[in-house]
N, C-alpha and C positions, 0 to 999 in steps of 0.2 A: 734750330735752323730757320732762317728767312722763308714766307712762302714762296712756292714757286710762281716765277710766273711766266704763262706762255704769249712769246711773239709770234704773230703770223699774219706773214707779208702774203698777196696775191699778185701775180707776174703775168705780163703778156708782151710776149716782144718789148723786154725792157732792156736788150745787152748793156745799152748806150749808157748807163748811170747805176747798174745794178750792182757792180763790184764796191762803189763809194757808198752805198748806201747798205752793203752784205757787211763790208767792215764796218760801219759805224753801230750794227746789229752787235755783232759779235764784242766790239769794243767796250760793250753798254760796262758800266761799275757794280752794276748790280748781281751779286754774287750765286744769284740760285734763278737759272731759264732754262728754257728750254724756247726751240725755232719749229717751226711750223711753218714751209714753206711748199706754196701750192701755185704750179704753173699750168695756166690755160689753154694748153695747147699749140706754144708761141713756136714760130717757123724762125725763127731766127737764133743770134748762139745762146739765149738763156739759158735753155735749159744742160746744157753741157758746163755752162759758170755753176749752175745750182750743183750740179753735181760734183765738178771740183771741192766747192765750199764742203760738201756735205763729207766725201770720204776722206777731210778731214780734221773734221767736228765732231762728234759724236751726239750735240744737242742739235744737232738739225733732223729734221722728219722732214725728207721732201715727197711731197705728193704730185703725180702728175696726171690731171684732167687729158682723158682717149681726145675728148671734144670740145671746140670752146663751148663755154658755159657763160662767160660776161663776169666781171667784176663782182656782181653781188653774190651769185651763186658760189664763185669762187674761192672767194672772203669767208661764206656761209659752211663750204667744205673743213677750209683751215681749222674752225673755228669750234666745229664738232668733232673736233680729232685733238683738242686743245685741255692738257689733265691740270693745268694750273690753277689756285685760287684765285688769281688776276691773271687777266689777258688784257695786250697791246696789240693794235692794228698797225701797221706798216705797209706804204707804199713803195713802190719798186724805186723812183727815179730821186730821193729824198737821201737829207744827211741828218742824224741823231748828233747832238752832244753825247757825249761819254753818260752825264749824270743824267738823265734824259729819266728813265726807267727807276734809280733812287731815291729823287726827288719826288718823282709823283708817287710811287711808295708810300712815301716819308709822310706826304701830304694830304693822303687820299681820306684820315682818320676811321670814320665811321658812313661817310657817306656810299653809292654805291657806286658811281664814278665822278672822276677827275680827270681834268683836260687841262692841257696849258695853250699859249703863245706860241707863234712862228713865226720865224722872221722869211720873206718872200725874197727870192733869188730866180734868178735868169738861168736860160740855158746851161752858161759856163758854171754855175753856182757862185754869180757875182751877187754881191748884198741889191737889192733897189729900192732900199730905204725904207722901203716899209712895211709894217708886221701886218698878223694877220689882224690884229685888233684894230688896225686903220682901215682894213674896208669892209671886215664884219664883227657886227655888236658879242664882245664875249664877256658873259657874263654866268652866275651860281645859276642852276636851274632847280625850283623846289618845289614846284607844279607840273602834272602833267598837262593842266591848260597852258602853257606857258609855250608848250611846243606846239599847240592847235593852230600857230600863226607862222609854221615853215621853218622857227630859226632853231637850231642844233648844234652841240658841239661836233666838231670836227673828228674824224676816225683816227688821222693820223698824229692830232696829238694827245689822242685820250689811252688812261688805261681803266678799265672795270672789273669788276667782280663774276665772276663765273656761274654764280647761282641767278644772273638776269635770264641767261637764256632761255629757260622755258615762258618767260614774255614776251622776249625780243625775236625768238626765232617760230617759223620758218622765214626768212628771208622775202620780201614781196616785192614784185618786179618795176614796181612804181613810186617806190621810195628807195632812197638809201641804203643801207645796210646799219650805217650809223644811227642812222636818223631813227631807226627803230631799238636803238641798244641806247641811245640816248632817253628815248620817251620809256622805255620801261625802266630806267636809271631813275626818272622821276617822280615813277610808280610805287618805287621804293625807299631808300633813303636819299634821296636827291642827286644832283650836280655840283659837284664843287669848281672852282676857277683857278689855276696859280697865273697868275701875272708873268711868267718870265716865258722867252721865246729858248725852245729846246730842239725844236727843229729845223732846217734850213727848207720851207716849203719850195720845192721848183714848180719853177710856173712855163711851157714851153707848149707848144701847139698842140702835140697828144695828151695831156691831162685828160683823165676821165671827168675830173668835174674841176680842178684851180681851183682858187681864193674867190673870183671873180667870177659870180655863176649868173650876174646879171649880160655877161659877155658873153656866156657860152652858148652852147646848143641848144634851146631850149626843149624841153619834151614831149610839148604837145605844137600839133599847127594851127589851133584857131582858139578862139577865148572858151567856145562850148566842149572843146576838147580838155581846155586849162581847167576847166570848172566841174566838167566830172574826176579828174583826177583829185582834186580836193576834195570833192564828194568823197570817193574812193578811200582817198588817207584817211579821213575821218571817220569815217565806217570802221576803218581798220583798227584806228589809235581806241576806240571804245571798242572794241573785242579781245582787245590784249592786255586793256588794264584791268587790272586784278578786283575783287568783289573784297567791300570794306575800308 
């Protein structure tokens, strides 16, 4: 038998896209999952769609956060409740190709994870020409200094191995969630890259972070505030990489 592997999406007030993106979950080709679906305490009809979905699947595990928790803690819940050899991250408002899950399988060989391409869509889920690899650098990662300079692959088109986590986790509130399952990716047997776009990134005014993070919110207000948070990550990224 194929190993398993588990997906697990994080929800917050996502009615508006979460049924196209619950089917393309369920769609995937890939013959042995399990779902991990953990909602943040959203005030709107999520979590009643998650429940539809659920009693009548059997591979869905839905968890639901008393309080919000935020995106990373959230992510961080799924993710310990997750019995697969390989785990995928999934966001709420996004469309999977079918082979999505397969492919990266198929390709991931020996390394400790693999990420592909997305192609970037609009509200409606109209194409806008271009992938993610047009406005960030995607590329193999086989250093963990590689990551000491911000760049990451992506959560939602990566899949990994399940034995990162005692690196990657606990979860820390000034990075990513990704961005630390990536760096101990590198700790290990690297990053790999596939060139094809498998998911239909939406790009729309709530994004937690979009393609375009030079547009977004940024997270600190002044350079000396920018400049301890770098501090910070690096402090962190050499406490979690492994001895030897």
């Amino acid at each position: 038998m194929l190993p398993l592997i588990s997906i697990v999406m994080a929800t917050y007030n996502g009615e508006n896209f979460l049924r196209e993106q619950v089917d393309s979950l369920l769609a995937q080709t890939y013959p042995n999952l399990e779902f991990i679906f953990v909602d943040d305490a959203s005030q709107d009809g999520t979590l009643p769609i998650l429940h539809e979905y659920a009693a009548k699947d059997s591979r869905i595990q839905l968890i639901e956060n008393s309080v919000n928790q935020g995106y990373r803690k959230t992510f961080e819940n799924g993710i310990l409740k997750a019995r697969g050899e390989f785990i995928a991250l999934s966001d709420q408002d996004d469309y999977w190709l079918p082979s999505k899950i397969t492919e990266l399988a198929n390709s991931i060989g020996d390394y400790s994870l693999i990420y592909s391409d997305s192609e970037l869509v609009d509200d409606d889920g109209k194409f806008l020409g271009e992938k993610m690899s047009d406005r960030k650098r995607q590329i193999a990662y086989n250093s963990p200094l590689m990551y000491t300079f911000g760049a990451w692959a992506p959560g939602h088109s990566m899949l990994f191995r399940k034995d990162l986590l005692p690196f990657a986790l606990p979860i820390a509130e000034f990075v990513t969630h990704d961005y630390l399952i990536g760096f101990a990716a590198t700790c290990a047997n690297g990053i790999t890259y596939l060139p094809k776009p498998f998911v239909h990134y939406r790009q729309h005014a709530t994004n937690a972070i979009g393609a375009n993070l030079k547009k977004g919110k940024k997270p600190y207000k002044s350079t000396k505030e920018r400049n301890n948070l770098i501090i910070s990550r690096l402090n962190l990224i050499c406490e979690r990489c492994p001895e030897g």
